[in-house]
C-alpha positions as CSV (number, residue, x, y, z in Angstrom):
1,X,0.0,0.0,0.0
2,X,1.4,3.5,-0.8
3,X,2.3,5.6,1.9
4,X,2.4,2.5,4.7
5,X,4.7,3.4,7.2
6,X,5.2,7.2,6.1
7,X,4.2,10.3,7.8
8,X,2.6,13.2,5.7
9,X,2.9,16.3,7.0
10,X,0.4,18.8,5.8
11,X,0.6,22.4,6.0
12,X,-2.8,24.2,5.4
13,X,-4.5,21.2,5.9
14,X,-7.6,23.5,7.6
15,X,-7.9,25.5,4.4
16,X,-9.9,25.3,1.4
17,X,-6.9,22.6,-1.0
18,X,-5.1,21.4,2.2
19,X,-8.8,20.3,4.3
20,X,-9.1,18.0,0.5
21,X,-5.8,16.6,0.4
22,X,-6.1,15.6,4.3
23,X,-9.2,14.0,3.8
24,X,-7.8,11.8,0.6
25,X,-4.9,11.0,2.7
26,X,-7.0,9.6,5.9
27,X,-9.4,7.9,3.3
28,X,-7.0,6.4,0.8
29,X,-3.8,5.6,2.4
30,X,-2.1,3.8,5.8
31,X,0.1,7.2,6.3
32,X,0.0,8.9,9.6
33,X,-1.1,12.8,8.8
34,X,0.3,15.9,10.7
35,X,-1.8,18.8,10.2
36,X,0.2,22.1,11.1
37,X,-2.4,25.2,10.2
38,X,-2.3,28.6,11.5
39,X,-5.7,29.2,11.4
40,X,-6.3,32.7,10.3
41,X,-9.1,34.2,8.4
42,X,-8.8,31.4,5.1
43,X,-9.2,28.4,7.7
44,X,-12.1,26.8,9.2
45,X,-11.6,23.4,11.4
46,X,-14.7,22.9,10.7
47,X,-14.0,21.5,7.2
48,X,-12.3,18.3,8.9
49,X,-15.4,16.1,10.2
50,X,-14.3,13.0,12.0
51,X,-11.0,13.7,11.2
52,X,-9.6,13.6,15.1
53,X,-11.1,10.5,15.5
54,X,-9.3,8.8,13.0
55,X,-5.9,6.8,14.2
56,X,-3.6,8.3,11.8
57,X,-4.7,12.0,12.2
């Protein structure tokens, strides 16, 4: 499996692209995903559902 083993670090990940690419990444692959945002006016946490929940988040 791709990714199996890896960490993905994602920065953005609360925005608009980076919320997307996090979610593929929890969905479609074994990697373990660090999510480093600054949260300022372009990011909304709320865009990750479920995602804290999830062992590799």
């Amino acid at each position: 499996m791709r990714f199996k083993g890896s960490t993905i670090f994602v920065t953005g990940g609360a925005g608009f692209i980076g919320s997307a690419v996090v979610r593929h990444l929890l969905r479609d692959t074994h990697a373990r995903v660090v999510n480093i945002d600054k949260l300022t006016y372009a990011a909304n946490p709320n865009s990750l559902p479920g995602a804290a929940q999830n062992l590799n988040y």
